[in-house]
C-alpha positions in Angstrom: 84.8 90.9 120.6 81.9 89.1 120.9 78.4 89.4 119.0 75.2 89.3 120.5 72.6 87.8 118.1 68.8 87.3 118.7 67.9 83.3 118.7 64.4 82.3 117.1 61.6 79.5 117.7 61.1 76.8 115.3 58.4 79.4 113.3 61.5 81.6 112.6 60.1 84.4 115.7 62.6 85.9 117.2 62.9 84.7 121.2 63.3 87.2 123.5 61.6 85.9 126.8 60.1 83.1 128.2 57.5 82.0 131.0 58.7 80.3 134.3 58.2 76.4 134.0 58.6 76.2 130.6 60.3 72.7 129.4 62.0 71.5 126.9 62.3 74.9 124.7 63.9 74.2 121.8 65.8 77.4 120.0 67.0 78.4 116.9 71.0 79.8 116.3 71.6 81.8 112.8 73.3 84.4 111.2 77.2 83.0 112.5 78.2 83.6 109.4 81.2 80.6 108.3 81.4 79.5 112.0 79.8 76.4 113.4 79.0 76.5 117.1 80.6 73.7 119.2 78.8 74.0 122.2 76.2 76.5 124.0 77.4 77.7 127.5 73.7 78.5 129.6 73.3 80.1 133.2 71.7 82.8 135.0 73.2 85.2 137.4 72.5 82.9 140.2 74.6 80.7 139.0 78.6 80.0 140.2 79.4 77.5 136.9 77.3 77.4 133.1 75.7 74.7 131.7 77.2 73.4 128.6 74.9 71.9 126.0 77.2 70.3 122.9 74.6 68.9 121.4 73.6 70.7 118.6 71.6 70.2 115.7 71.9 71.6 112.2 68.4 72.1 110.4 68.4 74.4 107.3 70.3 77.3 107.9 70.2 77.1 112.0 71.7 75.7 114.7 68.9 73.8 116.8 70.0 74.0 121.1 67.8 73.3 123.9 67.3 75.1 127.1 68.3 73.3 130.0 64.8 73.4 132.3 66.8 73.8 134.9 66.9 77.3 134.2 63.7 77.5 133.6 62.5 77.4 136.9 63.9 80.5 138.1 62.3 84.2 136.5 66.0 84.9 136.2 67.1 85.9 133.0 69.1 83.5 130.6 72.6 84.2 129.0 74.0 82.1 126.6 77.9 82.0 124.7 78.3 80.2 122.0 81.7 78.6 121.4 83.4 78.5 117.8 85.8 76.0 117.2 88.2 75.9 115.3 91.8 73.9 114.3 93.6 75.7 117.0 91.7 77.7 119.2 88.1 77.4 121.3 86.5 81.0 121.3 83.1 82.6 122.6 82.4 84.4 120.2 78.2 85.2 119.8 76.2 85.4 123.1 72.1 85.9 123.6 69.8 86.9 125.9 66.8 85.9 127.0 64.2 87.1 130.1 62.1 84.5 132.0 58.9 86.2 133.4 58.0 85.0 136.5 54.8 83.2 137.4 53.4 80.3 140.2 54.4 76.9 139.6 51.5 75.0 137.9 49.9 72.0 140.4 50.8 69.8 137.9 54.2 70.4 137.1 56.9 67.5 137.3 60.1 68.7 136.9 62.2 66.9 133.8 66.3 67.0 134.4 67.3 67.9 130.7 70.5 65.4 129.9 71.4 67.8 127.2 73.9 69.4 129.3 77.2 69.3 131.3 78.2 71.1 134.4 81.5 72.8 134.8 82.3 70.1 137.3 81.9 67.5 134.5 84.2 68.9 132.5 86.3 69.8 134.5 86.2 65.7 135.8 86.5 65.0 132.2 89.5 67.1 131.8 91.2 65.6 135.0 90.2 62.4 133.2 92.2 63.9 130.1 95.0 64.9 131.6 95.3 61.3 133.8 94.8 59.6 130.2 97.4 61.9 129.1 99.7 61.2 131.8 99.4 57.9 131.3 100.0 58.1 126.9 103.2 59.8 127.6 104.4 57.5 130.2 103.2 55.3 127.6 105.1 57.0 124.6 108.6 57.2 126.6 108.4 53.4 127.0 107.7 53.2 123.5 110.8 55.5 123.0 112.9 53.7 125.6 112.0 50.5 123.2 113.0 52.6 120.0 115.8 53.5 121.6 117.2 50.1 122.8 116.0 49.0 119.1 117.8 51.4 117.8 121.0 50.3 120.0 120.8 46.4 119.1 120.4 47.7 115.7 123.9 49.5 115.9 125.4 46.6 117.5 123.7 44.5 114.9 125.5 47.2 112.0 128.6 47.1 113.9 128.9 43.4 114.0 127.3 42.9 110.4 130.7 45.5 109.5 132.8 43.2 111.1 131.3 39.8 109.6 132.0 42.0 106.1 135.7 42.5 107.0 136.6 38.9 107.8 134.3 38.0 104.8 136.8 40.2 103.0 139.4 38.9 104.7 138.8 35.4 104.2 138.3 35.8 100.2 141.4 37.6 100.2 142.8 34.5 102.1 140.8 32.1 99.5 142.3 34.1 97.0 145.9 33.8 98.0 145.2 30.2 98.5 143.6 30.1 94.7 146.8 32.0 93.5 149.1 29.9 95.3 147.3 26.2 94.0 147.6 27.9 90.4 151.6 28.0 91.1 152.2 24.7 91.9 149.6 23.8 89.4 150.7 24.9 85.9 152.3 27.9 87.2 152.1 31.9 87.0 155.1 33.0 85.0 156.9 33.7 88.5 154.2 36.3 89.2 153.4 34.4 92.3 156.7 32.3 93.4 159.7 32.5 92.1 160.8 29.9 89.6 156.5 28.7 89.2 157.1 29.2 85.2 159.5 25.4 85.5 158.3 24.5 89.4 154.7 23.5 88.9 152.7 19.9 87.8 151.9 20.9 84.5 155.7 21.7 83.7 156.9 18.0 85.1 153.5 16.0 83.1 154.8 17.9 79.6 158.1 16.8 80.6 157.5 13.5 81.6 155.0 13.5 78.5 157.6 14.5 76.2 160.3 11.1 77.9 157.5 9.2 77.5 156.8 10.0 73.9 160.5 9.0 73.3 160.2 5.7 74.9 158.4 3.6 72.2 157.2 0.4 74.7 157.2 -0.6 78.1 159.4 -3.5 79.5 158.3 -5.3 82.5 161.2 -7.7 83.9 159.5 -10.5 85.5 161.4 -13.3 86.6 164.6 -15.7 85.1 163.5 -18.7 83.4 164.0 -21.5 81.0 162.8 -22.0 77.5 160.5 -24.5 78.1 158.6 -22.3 80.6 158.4 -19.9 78.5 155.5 -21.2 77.2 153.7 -21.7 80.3 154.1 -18.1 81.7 151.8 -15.5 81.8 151.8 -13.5 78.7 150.8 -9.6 78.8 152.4 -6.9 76.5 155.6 -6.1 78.0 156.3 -8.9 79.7 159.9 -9.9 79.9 161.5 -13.0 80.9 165.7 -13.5 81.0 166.1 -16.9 79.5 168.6 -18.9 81.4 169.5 -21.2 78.3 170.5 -21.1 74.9 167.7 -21.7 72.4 166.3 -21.3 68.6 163.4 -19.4 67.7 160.0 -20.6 67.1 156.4 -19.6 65.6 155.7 -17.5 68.8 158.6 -15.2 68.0 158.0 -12.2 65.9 160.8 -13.0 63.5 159.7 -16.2 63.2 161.1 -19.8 63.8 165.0 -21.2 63.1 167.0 -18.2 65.0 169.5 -18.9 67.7 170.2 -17.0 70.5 172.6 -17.1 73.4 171.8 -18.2 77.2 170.9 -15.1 79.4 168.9 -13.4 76.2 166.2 -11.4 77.5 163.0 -11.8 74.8 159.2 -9.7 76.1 156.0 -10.2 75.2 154.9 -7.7 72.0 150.6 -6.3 72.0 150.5 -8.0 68.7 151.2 -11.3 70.4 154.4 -12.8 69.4 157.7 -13.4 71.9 160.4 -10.4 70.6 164.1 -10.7 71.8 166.4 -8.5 73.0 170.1 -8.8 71.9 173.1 -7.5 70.7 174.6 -4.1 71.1 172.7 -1.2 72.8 173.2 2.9 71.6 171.6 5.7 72.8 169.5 7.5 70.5 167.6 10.9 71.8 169.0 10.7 74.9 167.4 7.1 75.4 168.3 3.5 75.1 167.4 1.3 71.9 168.3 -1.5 70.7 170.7 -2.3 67.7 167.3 -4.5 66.5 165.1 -1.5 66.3 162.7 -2.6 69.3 162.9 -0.4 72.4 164.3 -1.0 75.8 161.5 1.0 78.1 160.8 2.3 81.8 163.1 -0.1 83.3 161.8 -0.3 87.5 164.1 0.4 90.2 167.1 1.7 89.2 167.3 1.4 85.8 164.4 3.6 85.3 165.9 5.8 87.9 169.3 6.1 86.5 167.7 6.8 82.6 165.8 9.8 83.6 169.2 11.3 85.5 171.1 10.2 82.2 168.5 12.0 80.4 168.3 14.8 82.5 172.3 15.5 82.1 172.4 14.9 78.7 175.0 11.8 79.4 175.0 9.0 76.6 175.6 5.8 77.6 176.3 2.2 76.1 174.1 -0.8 77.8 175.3 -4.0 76.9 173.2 -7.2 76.8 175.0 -8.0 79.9 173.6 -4.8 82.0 170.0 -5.9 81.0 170.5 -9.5 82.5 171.4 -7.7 85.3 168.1 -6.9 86.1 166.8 -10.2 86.3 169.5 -11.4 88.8 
């Protein structure tokens, strides 16, 4: 339904007609109660379109319009709708109504076009304006959702092929794992938990057992070469050091026992790390699996196959008797 209200002139006098060739009336809009007016919608009934005026001004407690002069060069009477706007709708909702009493045109009259207003035409250019701006946003917004859509298809790719990085990631730490699992075997062993036999088949096992020979064998013997007794003095002398002696001889300071002792030709005698000549001779018995002399010094990690045939020996719990003679083999 709409409401017809009276409008008023800046004195607050109600309006109800005006005089041919007027210009640039101004009038007054109250009593709309909560509604503000969007726009003013002038013509007469000459007319085929309105006039719309949307510039309005707000002074105290009216709405400020002006009359397009246009209209007021016909004695036609003036209608006016104003339009309410709100958040979802555009509604006319008050109108007015004004007569225009008719008189000759004054000789000195120039005509003023108000710019206050917009023809049907405009807006309805504006609106094809719209509507082309419109077409061309959502031609616009399916690119941009075309683009969201390919992002959002590289992006599944992206998931699929980070989900497949993460499986061979898992695969490959399981991998490292077995690998970690498997070095731990052969390196001090998993109490068979990962091979068969690890708990006596790894390093650690054979360095505690070789550890544990070693710690039975009191020195090291080095067999170097077969020589006289006067050269022995001449040879190179490092602990463990041993020389066969090709003739019979007697003992001097450089022994450990001391000078005045004969020995046989083919006695071996080594080099002690306290720095004295020791000799090897007599009978040999095993004691702890291991070969010792009769004179309490030790016969130790023979090279070749000496050494070879000890650790066997050892290994089948066989005790054997070396002579002196099997010693001078070595050096032969």
């Amino acid at each position: 339904m709409i409401s017809k209200i009276v409008p008023f002139d800046e004195n607050g006098t109600p309006i109800s007609n005006l005089v041919q060739w007027d210009k640039n009336v101004y009038i007054y809009i109250k009593d709309l109660g909560e509604n503000i007016p969007s726009a003013v919608q002038f013509f007469n009934n000459s007319m085929t379109e309105t006039l719309v005026v949307d510039s309005i001004e707000s002074v105290a407690n009216y709405y400020k319009v002006k009359i397009p002069n246009i209209l007021l060069t016909h004695p036609k009477p003036i209608i006016g709708y104003i339009n309410i706007t709100n958040s979802t709708e555009v509604r006319c909702k008050y109108m007015f109504y004004i007569t225009v009493r008719e008189k000759p045109m004054p000789s000195d009259y120039i005509y003023v076009e108000s710019d206050d207003y917009i023809t049907i035409q405009t807006i309805r250019n504006e609106c094809k304006l719209y509507a082309q701006n419109a077409k061309q946003s959502e031609v616009i917004s399916q690119s941009h959702e075309l683009n969201a859509s390919n992002s959002a298809t590289e992006a599944e790719k992206f998931l699929i092929e980070s989900e497949r990085n993460k499986n061979a990631s898992s695969q490959n730490a399981t991998e490292s794992l077995n690998y970690s699992n498997l070095s731990k075997s052969y390196a001090v062993g998993t109490n068979n938990s990962i091979r068969d036999g690890d708990s006596t088949d790894n390093a650690k096992y054979y360095y505690e057992r070789t550890k544990n020979i070693s710690q039975n064998i009191v020195g090291i013997l080095i067999p170097i070469s077969s020589i006289s007794f006067r050269e022995l003095a001449s040879v190179s002398k490092e602990t463990g050091y041993t020389y066969n002696i090709k003739d019979s001889f007697i003992t001097d300071s450089t022994f450990k026992e001391g000078a005045g002792y004969k020995y046989p030709a083919g006695t071996n005698v080594y080099y002690t790390s306290d720095g004295f000549w020791d000799c090897l001779s007599g009978r040999y018995e095993t004691v702890n699996n291991l070969n010792t002399s009769d004179t309490g010094y030790p016969l130790d990690a023979y090279q070749g196959k000496i050494l070879k045939d000890m650790f066997i020996e050892l290994d089948n719990n066989v005790s054997e008797e070396i002579t002196q003679n099997d010693i001078s083999s070595i050096f032969v």
